[in-house]
PAMARRO-535252 format. One record per residue: residue number from 1; chain; x, y, z of N, C-alpha, C in turn. Coordinates in Angstrom, 2 decimals, padded with zeros to 5 digits, always signed. Last residue first. Example, Ala and Ser with C-alpha at 12.3 -4.5 7.8 and 13.67 -1.06 7.14 Angstrom:
residues 2
<nr = 2; kette = A; n.c1 = +012.85; n.c2 = -002.25; n.c3 = +007.08; ca.c1 = +013.67; ca.c2 = -001.06; ca.c3 = +007.14; c.c1 = +012.90; c.c2 = +000.03; c.c3 = +007.87> .
<nr = 1; kette = A; n.c1 = +013.19; n.c2 = -005.69; n.c3 = +007.80; ca.c1 = +012.30; ca.c2 = -004.50; ca.c3 = +007.80; c.c1 = +013.20; c.c2 = -003.30; c.c3 = +007.80> .
end
This chain:
residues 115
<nr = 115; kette = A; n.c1 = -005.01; n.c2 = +008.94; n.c3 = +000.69; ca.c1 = -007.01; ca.c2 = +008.76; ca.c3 = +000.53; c.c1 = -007.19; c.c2 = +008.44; c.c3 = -000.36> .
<nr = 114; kette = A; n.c1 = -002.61; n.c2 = +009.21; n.c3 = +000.32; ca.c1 = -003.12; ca.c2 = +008.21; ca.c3 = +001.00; c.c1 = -004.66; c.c2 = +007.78; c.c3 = +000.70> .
<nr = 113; kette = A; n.c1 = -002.33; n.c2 = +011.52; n.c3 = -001.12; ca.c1 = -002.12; ca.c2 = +010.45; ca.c3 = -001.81; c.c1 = -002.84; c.c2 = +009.11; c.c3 = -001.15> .
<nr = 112; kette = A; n.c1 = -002.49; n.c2 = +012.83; n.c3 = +000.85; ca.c1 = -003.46; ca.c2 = +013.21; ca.c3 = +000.33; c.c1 = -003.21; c.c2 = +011.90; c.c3 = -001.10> .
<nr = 111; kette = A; n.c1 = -000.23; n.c2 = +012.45; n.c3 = +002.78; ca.c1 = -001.56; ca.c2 = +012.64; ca.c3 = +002.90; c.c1 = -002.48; c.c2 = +012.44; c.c3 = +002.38> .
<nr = 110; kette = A; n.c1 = +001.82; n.c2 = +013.65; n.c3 = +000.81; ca.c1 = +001.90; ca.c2 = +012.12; ca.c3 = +001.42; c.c1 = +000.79; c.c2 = +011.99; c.c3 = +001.48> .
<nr = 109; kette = A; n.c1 = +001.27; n.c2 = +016.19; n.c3 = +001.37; ca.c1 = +001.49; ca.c2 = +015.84; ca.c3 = -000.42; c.c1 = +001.03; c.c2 = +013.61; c.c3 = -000.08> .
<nr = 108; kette = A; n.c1 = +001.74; n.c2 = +017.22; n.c3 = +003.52; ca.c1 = +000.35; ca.c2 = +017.07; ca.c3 = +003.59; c.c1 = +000.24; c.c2 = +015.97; c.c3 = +002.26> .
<nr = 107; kette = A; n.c1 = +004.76; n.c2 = +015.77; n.c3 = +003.84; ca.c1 = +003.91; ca.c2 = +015.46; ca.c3 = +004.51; c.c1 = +002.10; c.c2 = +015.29; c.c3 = +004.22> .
<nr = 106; kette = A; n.c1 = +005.82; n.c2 = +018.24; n.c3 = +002.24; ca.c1 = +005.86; ca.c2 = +016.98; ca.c3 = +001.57; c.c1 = +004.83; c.c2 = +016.02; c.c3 = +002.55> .
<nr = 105; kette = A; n.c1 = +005.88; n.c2 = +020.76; n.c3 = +003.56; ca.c1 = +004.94; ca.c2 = +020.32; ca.c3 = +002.70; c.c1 = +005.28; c.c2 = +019.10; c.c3 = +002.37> .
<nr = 104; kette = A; n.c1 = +009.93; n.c2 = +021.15; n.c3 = +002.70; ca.c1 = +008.38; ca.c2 = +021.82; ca.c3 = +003.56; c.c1 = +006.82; c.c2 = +021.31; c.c3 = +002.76> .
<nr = 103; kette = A; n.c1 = +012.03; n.c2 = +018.14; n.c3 = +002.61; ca.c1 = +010.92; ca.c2 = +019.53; ca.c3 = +001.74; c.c1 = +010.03; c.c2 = +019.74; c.c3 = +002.77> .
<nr = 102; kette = A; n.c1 = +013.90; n.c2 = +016.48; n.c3 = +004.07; ca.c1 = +013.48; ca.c2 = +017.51; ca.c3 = +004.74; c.c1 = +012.69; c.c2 = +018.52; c.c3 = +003.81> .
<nr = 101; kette = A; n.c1 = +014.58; n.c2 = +013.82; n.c3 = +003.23; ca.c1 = +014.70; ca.c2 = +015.59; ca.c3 = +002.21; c.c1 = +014.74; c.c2 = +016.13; c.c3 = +003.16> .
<nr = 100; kette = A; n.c1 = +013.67; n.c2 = +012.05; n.c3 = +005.34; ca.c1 = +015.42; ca.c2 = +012.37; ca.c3 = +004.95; c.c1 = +015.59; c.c2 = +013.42; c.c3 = +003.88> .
<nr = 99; kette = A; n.c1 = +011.51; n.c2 = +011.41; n.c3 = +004.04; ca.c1 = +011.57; ca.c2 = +011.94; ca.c3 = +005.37; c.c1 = +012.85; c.c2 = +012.76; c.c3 = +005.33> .
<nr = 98; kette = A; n.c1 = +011.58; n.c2 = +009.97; n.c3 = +001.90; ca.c1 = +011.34; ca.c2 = +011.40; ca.c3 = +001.93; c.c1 = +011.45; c.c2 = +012.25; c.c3 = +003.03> .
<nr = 97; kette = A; n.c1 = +011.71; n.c2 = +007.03; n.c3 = +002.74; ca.c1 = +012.30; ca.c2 = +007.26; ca.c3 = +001.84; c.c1 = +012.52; c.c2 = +009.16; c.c3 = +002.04> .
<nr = 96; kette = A; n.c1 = +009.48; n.c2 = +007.10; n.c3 = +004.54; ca.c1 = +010.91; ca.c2 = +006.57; ca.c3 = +005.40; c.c1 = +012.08; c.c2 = +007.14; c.c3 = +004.48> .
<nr = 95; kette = A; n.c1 = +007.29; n.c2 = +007.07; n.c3 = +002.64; ca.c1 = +007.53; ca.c2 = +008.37; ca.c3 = +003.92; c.c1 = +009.66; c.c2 = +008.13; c.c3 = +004.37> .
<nr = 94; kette = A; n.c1 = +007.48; n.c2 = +004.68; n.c3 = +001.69; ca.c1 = +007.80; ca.c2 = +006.23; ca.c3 = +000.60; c.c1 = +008.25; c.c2 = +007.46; c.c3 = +001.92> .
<nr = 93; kette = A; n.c1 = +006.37; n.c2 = +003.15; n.c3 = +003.75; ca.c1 = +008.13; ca.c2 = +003.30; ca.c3 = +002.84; c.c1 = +008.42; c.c2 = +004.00; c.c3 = +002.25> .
<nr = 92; kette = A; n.c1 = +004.28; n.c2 = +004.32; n.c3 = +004.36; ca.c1 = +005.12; ca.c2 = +004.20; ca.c3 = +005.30; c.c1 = +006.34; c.c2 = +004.12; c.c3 = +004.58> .
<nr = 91; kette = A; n.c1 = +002.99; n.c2 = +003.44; n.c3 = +002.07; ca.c1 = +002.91; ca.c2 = +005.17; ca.c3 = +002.26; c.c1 = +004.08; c.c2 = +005.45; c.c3 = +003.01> .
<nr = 90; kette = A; n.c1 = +002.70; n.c2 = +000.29; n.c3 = +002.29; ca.c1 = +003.57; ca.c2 = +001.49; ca.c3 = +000.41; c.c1 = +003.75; c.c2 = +003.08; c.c3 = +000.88> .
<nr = 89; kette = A; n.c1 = +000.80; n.c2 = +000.30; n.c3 = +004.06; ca.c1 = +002.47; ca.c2 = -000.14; ca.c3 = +003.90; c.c1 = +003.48; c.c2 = +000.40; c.c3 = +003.10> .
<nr = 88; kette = A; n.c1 = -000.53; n.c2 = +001.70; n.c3 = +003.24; ca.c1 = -000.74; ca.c2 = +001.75; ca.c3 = +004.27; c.c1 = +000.71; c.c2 = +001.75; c.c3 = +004.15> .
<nr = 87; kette = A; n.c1 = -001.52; n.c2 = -000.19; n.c3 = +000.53; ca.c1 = -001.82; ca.c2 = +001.40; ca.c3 = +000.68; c.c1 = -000.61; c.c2 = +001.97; c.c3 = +002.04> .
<nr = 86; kette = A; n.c1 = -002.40; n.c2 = -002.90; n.c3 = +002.12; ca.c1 = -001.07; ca.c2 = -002.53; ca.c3 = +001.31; c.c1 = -000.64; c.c2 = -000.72; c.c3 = +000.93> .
<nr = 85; kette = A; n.c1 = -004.57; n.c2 = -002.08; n.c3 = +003.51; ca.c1 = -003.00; ca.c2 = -002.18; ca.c3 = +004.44; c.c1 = -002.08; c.c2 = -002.13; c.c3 = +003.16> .
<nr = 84; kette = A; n.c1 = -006.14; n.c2 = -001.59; n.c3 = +001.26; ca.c1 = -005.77; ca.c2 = -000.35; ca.c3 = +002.37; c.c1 = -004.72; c.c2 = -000.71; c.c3 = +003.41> .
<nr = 83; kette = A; n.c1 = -005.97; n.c2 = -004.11; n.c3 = +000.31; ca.c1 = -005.77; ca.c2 = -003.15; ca.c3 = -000.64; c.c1 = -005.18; c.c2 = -001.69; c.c3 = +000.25> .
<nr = 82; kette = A; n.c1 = -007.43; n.c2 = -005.83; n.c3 = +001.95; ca.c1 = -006.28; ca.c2 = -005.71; ca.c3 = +002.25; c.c1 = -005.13; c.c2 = -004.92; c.c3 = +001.06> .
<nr = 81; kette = A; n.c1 = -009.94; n.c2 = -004.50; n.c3 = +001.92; ca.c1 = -009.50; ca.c2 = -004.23; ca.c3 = +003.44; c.c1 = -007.74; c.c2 = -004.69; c.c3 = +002.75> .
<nr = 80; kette = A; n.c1 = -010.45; n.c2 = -005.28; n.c3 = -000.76; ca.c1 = -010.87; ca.c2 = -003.76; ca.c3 = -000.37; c.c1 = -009.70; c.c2 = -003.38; c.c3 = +001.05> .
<nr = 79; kette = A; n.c1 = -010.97; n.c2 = -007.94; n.c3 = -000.35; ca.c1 = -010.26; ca.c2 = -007.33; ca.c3 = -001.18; c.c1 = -009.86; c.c2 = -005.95; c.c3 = -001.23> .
<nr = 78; kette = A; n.c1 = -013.12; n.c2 = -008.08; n.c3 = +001.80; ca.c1 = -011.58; ca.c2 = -009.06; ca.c3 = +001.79; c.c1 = -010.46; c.c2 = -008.17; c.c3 = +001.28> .
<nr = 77; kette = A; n.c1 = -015.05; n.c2 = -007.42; n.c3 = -000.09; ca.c1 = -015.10; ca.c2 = -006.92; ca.c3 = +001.71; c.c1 = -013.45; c.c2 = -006.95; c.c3 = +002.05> .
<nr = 76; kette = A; n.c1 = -014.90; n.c2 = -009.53; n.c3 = -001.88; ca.c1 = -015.22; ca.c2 = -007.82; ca.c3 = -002.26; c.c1 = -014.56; c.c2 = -006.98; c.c3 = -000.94> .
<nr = 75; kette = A; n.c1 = -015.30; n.c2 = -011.55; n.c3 = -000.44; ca.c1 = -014.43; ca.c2 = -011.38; ca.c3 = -001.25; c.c1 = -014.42; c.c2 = -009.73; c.c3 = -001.37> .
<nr = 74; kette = A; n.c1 = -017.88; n.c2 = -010.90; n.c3 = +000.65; ca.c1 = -017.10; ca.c2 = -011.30; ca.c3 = +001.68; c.c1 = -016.01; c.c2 = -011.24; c.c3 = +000.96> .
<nr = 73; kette = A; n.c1 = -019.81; n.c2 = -010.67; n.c3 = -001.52; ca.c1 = -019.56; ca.c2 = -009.90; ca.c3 = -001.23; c.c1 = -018.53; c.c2 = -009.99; c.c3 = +000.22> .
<nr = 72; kette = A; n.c1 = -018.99; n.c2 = -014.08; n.c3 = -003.26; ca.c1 = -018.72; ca.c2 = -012.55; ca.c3 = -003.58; c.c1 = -018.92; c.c2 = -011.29; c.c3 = -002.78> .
<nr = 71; kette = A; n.c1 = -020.44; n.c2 = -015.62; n.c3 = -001.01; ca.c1 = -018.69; ca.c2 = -015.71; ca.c3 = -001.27; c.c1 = -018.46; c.c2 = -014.17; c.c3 = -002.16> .
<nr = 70; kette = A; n.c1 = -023.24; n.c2 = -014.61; n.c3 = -001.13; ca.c1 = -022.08; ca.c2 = -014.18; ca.c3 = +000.80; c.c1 = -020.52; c.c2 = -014.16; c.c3 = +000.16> .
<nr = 69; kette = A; n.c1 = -023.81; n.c2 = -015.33; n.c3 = -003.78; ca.c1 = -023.53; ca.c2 = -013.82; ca.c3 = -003.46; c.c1 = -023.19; c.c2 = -013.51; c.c3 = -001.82> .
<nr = 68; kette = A; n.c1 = -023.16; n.c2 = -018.14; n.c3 = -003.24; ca.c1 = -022.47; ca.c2 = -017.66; ca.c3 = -004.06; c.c1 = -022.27; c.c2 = -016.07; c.c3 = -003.70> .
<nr = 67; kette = A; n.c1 = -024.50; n.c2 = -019.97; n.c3 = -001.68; ca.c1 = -023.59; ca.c2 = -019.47; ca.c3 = -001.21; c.c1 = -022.61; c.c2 = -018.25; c.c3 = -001.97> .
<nr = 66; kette = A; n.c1 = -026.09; n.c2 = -022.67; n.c3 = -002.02; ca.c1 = -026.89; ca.c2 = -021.09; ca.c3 = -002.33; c.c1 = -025.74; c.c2 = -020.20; c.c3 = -001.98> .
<nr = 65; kette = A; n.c1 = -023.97; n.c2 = -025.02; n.c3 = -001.01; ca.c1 = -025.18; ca.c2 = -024.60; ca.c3 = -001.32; c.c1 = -025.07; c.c2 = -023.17; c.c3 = -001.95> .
<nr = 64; kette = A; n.c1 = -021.12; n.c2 = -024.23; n.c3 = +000.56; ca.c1 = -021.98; ca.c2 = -025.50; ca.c3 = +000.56; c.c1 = -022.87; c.c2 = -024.76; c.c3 = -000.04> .
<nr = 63; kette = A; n.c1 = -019.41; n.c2 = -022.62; n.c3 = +000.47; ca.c1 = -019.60; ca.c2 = -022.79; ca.c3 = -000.94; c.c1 = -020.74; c.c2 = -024.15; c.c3 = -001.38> .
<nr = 62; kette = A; n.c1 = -018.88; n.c2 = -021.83; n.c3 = +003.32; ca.c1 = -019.04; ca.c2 = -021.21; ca.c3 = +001.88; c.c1 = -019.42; c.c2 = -021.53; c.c3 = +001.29> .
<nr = 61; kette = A; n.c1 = -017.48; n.c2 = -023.55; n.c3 = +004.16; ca.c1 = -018.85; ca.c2 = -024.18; ca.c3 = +004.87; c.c1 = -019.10; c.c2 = -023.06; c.c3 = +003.29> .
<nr = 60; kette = A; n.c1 = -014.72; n.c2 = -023.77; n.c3 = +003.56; ca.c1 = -015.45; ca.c2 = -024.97; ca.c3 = +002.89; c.c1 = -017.11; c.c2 = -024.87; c.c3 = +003.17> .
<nr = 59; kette = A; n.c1 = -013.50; n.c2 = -020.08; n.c3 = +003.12; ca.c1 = -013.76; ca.c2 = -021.22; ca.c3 = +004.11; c.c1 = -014.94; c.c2 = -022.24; c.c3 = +003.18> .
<nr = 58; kette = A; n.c1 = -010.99; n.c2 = -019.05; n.c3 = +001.18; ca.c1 = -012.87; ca.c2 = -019.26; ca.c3 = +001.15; c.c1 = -013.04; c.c2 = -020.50; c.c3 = +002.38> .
<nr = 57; kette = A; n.c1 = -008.52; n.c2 = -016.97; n.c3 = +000.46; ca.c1 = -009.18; ca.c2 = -018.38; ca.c3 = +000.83; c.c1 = -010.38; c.c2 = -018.48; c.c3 = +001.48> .
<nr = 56; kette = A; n.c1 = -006.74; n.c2 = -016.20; n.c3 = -002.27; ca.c1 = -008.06; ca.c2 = -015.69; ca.c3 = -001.77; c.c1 = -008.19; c.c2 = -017.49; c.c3 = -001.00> .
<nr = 55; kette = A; n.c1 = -003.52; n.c2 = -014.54; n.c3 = -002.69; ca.c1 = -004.03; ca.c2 = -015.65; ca.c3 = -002.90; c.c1 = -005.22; c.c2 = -015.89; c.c3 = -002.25> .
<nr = 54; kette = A; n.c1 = -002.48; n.c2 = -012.07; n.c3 = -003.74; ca.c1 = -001.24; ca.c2 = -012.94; ca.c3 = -003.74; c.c1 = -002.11; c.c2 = -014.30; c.c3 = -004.28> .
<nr = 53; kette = A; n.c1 = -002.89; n.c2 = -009.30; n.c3 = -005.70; ca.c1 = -003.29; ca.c2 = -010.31; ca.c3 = -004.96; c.c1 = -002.90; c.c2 = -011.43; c.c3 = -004.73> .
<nr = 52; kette = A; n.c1 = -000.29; n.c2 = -006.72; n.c3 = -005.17; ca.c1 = -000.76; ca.c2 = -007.82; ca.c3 = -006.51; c.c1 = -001.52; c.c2 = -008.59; c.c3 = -004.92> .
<nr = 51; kette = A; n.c1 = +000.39; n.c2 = -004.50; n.c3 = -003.97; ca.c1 = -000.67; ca.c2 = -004.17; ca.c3 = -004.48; c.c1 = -001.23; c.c2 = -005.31; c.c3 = -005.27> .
<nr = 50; kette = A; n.c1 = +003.33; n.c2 = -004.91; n.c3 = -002.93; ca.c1 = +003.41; ca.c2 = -003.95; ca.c3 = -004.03; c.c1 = +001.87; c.c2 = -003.94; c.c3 = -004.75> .
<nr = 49; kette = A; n.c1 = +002.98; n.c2 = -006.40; n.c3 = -000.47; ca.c1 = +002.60; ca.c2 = -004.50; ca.c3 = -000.61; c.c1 = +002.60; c.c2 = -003.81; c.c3 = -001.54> .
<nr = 48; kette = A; n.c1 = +000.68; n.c2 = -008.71; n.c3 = -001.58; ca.c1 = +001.78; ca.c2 = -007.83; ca.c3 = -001.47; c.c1 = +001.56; c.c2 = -006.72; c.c3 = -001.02> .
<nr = 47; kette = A; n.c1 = -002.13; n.c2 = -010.23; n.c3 = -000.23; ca.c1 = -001.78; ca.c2 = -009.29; ca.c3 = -001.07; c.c1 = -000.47; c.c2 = -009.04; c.c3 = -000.68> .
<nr = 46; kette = A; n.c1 = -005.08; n.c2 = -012.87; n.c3 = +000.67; ca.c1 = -003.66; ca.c2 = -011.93; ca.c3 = +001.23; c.c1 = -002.72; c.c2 = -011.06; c.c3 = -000.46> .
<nr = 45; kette = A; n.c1 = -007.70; n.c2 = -012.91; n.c3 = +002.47; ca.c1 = -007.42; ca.c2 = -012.30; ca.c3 = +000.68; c.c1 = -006.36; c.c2 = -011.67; c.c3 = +001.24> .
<nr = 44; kette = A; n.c1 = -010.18; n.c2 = -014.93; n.c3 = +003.07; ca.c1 = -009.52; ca.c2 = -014.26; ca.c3 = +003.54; c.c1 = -008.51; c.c2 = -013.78; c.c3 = +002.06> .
<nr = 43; kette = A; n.c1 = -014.12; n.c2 = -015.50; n.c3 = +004.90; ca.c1 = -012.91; ca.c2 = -015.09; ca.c3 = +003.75; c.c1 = -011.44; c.c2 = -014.28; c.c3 = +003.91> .
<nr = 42; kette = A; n.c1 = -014.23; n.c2 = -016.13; n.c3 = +007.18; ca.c1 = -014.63; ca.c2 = -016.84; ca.c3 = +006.12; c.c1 = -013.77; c.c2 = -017.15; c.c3 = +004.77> .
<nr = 41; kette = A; n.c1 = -014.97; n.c2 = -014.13; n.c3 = +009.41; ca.c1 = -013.76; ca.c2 = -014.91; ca.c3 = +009.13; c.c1 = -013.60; c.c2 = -016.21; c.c3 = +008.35> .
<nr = 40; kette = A; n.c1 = -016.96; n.c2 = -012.11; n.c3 = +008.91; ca.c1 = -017.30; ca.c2 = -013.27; ca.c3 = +009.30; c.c1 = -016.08; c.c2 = -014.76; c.c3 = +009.67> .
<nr = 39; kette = A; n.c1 = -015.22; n.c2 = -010.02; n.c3 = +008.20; ca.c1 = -015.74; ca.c2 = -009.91; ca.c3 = +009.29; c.c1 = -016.29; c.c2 = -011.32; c.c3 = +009.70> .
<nr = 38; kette = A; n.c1 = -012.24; n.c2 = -011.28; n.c3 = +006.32; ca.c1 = -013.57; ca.c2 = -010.46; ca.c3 = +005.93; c.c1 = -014.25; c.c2 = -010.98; c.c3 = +007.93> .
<nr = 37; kette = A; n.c1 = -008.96; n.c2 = -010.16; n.c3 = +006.80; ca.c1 = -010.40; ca.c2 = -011.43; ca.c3 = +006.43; c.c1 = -011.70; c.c2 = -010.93; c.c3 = +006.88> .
<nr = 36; kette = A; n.c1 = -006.07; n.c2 = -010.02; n.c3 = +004.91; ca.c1 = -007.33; ca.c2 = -009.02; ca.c3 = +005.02; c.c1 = -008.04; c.c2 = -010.25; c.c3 = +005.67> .
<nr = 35; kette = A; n.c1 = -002.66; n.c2 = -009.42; n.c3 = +005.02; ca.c1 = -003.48; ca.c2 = -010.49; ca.c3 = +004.85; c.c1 = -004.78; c.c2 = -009.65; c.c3 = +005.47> .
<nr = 34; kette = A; n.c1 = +000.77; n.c2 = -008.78; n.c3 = +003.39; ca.c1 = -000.63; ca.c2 = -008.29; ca.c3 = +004.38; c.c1 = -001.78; c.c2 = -009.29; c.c3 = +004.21> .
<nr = 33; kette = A; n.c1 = +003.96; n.c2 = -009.10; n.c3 = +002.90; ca.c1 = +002.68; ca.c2 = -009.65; ca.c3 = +002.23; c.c1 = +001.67; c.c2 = -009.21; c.c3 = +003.75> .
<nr = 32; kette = A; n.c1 = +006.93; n.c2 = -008.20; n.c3 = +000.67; ca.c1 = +006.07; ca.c2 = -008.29; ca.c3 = +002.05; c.c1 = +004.87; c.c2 = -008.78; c.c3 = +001.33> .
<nr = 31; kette = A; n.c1 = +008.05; n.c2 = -008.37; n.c3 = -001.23; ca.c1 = +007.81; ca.c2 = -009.50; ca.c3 = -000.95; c.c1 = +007.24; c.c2 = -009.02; c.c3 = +000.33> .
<nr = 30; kette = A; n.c1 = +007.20; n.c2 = -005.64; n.c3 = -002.06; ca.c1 = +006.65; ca.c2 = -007.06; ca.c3 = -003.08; c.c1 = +006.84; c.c2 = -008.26; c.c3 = -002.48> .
<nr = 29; kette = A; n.c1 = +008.68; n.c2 = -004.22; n.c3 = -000.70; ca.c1 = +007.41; ca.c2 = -003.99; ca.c3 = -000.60; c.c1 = +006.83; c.c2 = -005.10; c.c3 = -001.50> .
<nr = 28; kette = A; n.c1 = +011.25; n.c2 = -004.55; n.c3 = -002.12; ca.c1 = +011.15; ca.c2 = -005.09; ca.c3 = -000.41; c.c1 = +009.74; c.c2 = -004.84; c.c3 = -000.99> .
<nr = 27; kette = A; n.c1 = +010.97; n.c2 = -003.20; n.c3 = -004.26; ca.c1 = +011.26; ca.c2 = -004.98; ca.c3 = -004.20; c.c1 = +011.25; c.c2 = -005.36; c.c3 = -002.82> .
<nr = 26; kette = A; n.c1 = +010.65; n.c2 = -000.80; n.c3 = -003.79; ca.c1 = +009.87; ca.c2 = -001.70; ca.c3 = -004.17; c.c1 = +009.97; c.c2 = -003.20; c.c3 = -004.60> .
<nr = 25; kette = A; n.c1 = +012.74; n.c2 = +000.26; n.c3 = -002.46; ca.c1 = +011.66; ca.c2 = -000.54; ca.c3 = -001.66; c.c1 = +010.42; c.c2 = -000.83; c.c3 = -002.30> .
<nr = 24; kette = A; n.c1 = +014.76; n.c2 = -000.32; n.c3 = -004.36; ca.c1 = +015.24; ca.c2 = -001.61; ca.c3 = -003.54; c.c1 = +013.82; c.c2 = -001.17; c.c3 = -002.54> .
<nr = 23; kette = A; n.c1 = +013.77; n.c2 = +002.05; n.c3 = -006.10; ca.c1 = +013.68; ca.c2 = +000.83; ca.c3 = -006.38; c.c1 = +013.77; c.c2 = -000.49; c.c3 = -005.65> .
<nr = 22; kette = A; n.c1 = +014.15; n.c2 = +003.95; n.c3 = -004.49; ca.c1 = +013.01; ca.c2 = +003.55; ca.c3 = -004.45; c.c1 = +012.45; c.c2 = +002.55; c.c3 = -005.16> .
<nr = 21; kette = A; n.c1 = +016.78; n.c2 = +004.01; n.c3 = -004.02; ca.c1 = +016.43; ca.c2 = +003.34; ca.c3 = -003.07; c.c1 = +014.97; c.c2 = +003.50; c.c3 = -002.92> .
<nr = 20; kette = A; n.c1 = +017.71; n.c2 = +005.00; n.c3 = -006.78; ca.c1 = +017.89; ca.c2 = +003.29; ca.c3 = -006.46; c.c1 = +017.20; c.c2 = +002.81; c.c3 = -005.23> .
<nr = 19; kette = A; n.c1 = +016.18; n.c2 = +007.47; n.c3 = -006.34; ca.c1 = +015.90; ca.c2 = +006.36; ca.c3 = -007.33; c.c1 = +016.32; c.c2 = +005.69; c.c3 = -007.02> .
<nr = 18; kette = A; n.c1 = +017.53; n.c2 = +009.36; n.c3 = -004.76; ca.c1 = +016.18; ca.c2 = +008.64; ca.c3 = -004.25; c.c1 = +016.04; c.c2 = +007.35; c.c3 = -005.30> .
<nr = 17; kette = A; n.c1 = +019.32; n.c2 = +011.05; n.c3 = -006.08; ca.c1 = +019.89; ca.c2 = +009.70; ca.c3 = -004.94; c.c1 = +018.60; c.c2 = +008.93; c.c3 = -004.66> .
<nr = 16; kette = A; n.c1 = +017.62; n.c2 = +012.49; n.c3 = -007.33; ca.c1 = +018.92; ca.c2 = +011.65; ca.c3 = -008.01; c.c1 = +019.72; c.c2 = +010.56; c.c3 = -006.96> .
<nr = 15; kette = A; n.c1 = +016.24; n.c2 = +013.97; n.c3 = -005.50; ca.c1 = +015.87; ca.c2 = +012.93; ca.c3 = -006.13; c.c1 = +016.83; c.c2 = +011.63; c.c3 = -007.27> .
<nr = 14; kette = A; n.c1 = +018.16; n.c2 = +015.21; n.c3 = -004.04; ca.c1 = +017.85; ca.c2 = +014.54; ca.c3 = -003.48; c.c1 = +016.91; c.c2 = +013.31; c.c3 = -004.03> .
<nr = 13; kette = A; n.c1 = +018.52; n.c2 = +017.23; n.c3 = -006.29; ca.c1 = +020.19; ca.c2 = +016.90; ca.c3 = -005.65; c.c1 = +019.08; c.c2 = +015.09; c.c3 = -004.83> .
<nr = 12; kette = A; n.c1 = +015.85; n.c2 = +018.49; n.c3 = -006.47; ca.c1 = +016.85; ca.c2 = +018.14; ca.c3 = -007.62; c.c1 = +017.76; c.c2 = +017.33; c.c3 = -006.99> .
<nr = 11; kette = A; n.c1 = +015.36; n.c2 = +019.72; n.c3 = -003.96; ca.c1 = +014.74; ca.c2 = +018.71; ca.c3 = -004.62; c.c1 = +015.41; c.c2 = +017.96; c.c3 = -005.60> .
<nr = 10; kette = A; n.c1 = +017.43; n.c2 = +021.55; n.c3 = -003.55; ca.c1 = +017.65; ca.c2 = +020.76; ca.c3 = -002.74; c.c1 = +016.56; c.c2 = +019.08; c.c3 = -003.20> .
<nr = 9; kette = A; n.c1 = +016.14; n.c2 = +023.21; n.c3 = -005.61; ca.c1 = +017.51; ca.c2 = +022.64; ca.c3 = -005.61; c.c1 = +017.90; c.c2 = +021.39; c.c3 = -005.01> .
<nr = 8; kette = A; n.c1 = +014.01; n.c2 = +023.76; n.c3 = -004.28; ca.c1 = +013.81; ca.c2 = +023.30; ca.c3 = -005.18; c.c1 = +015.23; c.c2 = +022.34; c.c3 = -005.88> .
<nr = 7; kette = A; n.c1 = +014.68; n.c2 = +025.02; n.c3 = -002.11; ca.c1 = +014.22; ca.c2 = +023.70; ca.c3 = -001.94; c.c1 = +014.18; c.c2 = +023.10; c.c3 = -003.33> .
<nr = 6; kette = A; n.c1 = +016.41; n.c2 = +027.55; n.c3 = -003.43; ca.c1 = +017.01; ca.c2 = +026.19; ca.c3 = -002.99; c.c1 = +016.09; c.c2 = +025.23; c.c3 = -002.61> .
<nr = 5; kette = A; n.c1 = +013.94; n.c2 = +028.34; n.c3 = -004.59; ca.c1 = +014.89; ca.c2 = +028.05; ca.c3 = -005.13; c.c1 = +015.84; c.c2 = +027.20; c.c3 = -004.47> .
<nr = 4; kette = A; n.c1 = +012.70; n.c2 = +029.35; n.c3 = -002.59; ca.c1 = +011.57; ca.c2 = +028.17; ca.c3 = -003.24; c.c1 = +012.97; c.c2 = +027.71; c.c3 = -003.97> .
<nr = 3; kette = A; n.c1 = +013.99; n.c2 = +031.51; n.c3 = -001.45; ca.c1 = +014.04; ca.c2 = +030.33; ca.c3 = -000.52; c.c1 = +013.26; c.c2 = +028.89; c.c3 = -001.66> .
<nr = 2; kette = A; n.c1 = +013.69; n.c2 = +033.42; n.c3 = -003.14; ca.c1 = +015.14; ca.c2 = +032.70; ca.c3 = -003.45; c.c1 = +015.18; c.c2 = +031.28; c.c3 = -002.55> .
<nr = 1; kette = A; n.c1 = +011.36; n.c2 = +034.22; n.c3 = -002.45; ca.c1 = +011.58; ca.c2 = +033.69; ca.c3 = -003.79; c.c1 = +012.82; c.c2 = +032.78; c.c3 = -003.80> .
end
């Protein structure tokens, strides 16, 4: 019992220092940038880490003709893949951030946010 009490303590003491430096990595994580391209290398769809779509580029042969539902599901494909590196990237800085508690369990907690 008394052991849940100091982590818990030790939670308290460690989140009051965590805030500014989960603010400075979400301003690092905004200007990083990940880039997705869809399997045909057609499409490509780069993103922050903070999750905003930065900017989508459509190769020119695309859009010759009848092309519309390859450009939407190659976008879709694009969008998805570089949603999971930003995911990816955002988990790694929160981890780097929490690592340094030392809480028991915080790991699976990480985990399961990931999916």
């Amino acid at each position: 019992m008394f052991e849940n009490l100091t982590n818990f303590s030790k939670l308290l003491r460690g989140a009051g220092q965590m805030m500014p430096r989960i603010q400075k990595m979400k301003e690092k994580l905004g200007k990083e940038e990940v880039a997705a391209t869809s399997t045909t290398g057609q499409v490509t769809v780069c993103m922050s880490g903070a999750g905003s779509v930065m900017r989508i580029d459509i190769a020119p042969a695309l859009v010759e003709g009848d092309g519309r539902s390859a450009i939407e599901a190659q976008i879709l494909e694009a969008v998805n893949d570089a949603i999971k590196q930003a995911k990816s990237l955002h988990l790694k800085a929160v981890r780097e951030v929490v690592d340094e508690l030392g809480i028991p369990g915080i790991d699976r907690m990480l985990e399961q946010l990931a999916e």
